[in-house]
N, C-alpha and C positions, 0 to 999 in steps of 0.2 A: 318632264319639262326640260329643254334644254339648258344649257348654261347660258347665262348673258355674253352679250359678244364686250369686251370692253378689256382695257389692260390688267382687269385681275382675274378674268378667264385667261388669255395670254398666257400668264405667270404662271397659274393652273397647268396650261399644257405645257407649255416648257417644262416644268419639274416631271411632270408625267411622262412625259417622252424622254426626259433627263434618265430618270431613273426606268425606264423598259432598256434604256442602249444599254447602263450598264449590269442590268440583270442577267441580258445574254451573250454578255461579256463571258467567255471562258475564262475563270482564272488560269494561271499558268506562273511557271519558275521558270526565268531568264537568266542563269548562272554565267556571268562572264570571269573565267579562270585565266591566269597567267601571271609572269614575273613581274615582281615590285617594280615598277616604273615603266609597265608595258602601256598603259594608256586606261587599263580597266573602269576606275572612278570617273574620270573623263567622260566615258562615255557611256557608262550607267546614268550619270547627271542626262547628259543628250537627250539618250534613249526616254529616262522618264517624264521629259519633260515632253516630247513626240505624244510616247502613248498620254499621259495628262490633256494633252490637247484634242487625241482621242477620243476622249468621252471615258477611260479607261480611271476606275478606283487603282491607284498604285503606289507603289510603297518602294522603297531603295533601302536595303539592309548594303552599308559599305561595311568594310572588313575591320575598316580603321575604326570604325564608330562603335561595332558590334564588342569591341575586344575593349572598349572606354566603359563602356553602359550595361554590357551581359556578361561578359567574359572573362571580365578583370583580371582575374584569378589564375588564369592558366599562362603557360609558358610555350614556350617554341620545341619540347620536346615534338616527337612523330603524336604519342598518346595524345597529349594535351592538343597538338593539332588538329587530331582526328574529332576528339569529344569538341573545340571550337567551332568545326565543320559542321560536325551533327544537331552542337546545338542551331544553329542558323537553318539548315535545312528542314529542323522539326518546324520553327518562328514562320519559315515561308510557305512550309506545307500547309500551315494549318489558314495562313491569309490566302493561299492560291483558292483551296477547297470552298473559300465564301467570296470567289468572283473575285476575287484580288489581284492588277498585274504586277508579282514580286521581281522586281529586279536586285540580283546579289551582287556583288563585285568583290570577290574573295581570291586570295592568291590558290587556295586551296590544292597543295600542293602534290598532294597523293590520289592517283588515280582510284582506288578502292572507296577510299572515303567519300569522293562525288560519285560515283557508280551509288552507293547506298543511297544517297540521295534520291538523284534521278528514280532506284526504285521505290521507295517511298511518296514520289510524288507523280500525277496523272499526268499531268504536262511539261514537260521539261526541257526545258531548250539550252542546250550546252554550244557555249561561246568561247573559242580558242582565243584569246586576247596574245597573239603571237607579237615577239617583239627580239632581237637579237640582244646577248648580254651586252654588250659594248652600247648596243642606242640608251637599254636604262642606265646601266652606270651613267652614262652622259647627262640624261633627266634629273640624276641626283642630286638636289640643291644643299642640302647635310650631310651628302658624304659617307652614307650612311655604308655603300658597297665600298667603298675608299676602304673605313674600317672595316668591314668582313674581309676583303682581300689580304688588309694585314693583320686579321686575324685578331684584332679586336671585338669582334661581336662573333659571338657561335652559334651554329643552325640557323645560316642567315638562306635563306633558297635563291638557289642557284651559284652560290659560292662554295659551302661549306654543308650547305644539305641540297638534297634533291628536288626538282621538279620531274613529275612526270605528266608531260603532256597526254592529250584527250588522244584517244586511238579512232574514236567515230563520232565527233563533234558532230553536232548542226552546222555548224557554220565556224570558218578561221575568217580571221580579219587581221592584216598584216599593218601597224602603225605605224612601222620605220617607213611604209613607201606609200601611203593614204593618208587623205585627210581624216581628221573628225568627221566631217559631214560623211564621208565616202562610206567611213567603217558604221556611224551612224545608221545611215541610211542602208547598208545592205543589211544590217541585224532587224531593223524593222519589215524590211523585204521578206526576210524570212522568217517572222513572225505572222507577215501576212498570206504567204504561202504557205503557214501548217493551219492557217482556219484562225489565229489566237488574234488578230487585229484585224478589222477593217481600212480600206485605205480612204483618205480624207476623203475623196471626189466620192463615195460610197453612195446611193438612193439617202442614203440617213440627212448627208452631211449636206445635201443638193437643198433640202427641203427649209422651210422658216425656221425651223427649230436650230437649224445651223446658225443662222444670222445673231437667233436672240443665244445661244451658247456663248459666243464669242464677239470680244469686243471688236468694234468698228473698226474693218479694214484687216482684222487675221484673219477672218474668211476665207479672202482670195489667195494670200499667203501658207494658207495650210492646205489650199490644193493642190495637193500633187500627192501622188504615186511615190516618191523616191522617197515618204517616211522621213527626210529632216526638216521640219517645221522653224518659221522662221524663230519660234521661241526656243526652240534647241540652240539655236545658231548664236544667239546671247547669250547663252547661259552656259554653254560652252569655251573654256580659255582659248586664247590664237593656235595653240597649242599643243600637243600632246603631253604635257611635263608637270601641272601643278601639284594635285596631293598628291599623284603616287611617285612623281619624280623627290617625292618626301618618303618612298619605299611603303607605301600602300601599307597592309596589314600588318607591317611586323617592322614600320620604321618608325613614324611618332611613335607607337607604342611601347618603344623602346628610349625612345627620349622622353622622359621626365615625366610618361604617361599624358603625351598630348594628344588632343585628339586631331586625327588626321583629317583630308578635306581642303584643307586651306581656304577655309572659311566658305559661307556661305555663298549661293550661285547669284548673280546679277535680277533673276527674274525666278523666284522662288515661285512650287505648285501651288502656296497658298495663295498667291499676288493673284496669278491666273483664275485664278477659284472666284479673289473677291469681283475681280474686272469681268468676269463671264456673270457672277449674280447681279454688277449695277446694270450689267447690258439687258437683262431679263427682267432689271426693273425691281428686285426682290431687296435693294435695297436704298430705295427712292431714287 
């Protein structure tokens, strides 16, 4: 016998269709690498807040956070950097493998160390977060490159230690001469382009199950093709500058052990979460 037609069949098929999208969801690792105050966190926020609208289970390991909660303990030698790296890349491998879209945003400064990565994990999509020294110093709201310059803070990267940029990224995104949305939007282009997302306007997203996913009127705002979502667009600062113009992994973390970020985003994935289940009805 069929199901009754009525709003708790409904509710029925939306979770049911909820969960077939993200079952054949690819997990995948999003590693966006570059200098303290290139834009990385910035637009790791964006990006997850895009794929979360998705339909995509995902998760944002930032570099600043990771080094508060897991990492404590290590230091800014090259070692200690490498084993900070590995441990992140093990934390993403193991959520990509269960359908997970892990976004990192780590300065990760050594090419070897993300190469290991990358071979340890099935999907991997490497992000050049390109940026000139002179724009982050500028982003620096603490000053933080001010002292590495004078030589107050040691194995700061890009001053005093090295970056060695990606030799065959997926994708460079340049933030001194694009917007957020721009650098936004072409990282998810090219996540749509390796198979690892769908775009909004998808057969999935056309169908009722679209309407009851998302609350009244993001519908028509999350169609499109260019991957930035107008909940990206909130949750995104004017800017390119806030926690990493704080020197991303290796600047709160050096101040007094703060955690980096600068605080939480205007329209969190959980907000999204509960405003897509009142829309479905799952929570009267």
């Amino acid at each position: 016998m069929g199901a009754p037609d009525g709003p708790a069949s409904d509710r029925r098929k939306g979770r049911q269709m909820t969960t077939r999208h993200w079952s054949d969801s690819p997990g995948f690792v999003l590693w966006l690498t570059g200098l303290s105050g290139a834009g990385k966190s910035t637009l790791a926020r964006t990006v997850t807040a895009d794929l979360a609208a998705r339909g995509h289970r995902v998760e944002l390991l930032d570099g600043d956070e990771v080094r508060t909660n897991l990492t404590q303990g290590l230091g800014f030698s090259r070692a200690d950097r490498d084993t900070n790296i590995a441990r992140i890349g093990y934390v993403a491998g193991k959520l990509a493998k269960h359908g997970v879209a892990v976004v990192v945003a780590a300065i990760s400064p050594y090419r070897e160390a993300r190469d290991k990565v990358r071979a340890s994990v099935d999907n991997f999509v490497e992000v050049f977060v390109d940026a000139p020294l002179e724009t982050c110093v500028q982003r620096d709201p603490k000053g933080l490159y001010a002292k590495a310059i004078a030589g107050e803070i040691s194995n700061f990267t890009g001053v005093s230690d090295p970056y060695e940029p990606p030799l065959d990224p997926e994708l460079v995104v340049h933030t001194a001469d694009e917007p957020v949305a721009g650098s936004a939007g072409r990282i998810v282009a090219c996540l749509e382009s390796s198979g690892l997302t769908k775009p909004l306007d998808d057969g999935y997203w056309s169908s009722e199950a679209a309407h009851r996913r998302a609350p009244a009127g993001l519908e028509e705002r999350h169609g499109t093709r260019a991957g930035f979502s107008e909940v990206g667009r909130r949750r995104a600062p004017a800017g390119l500058r806030s926690d990493e113009g704080a020197a991303g992994d290796e600047g709160a973390t050096r101040e007094a052990g703060a955690p980096g970020g600068g605080g939480p985003p205007s329209v969190s994935v959980k907000e999204e979460e509960s405003a897509r289940r009142r829309a479905e009805g799952d929570l009267g």
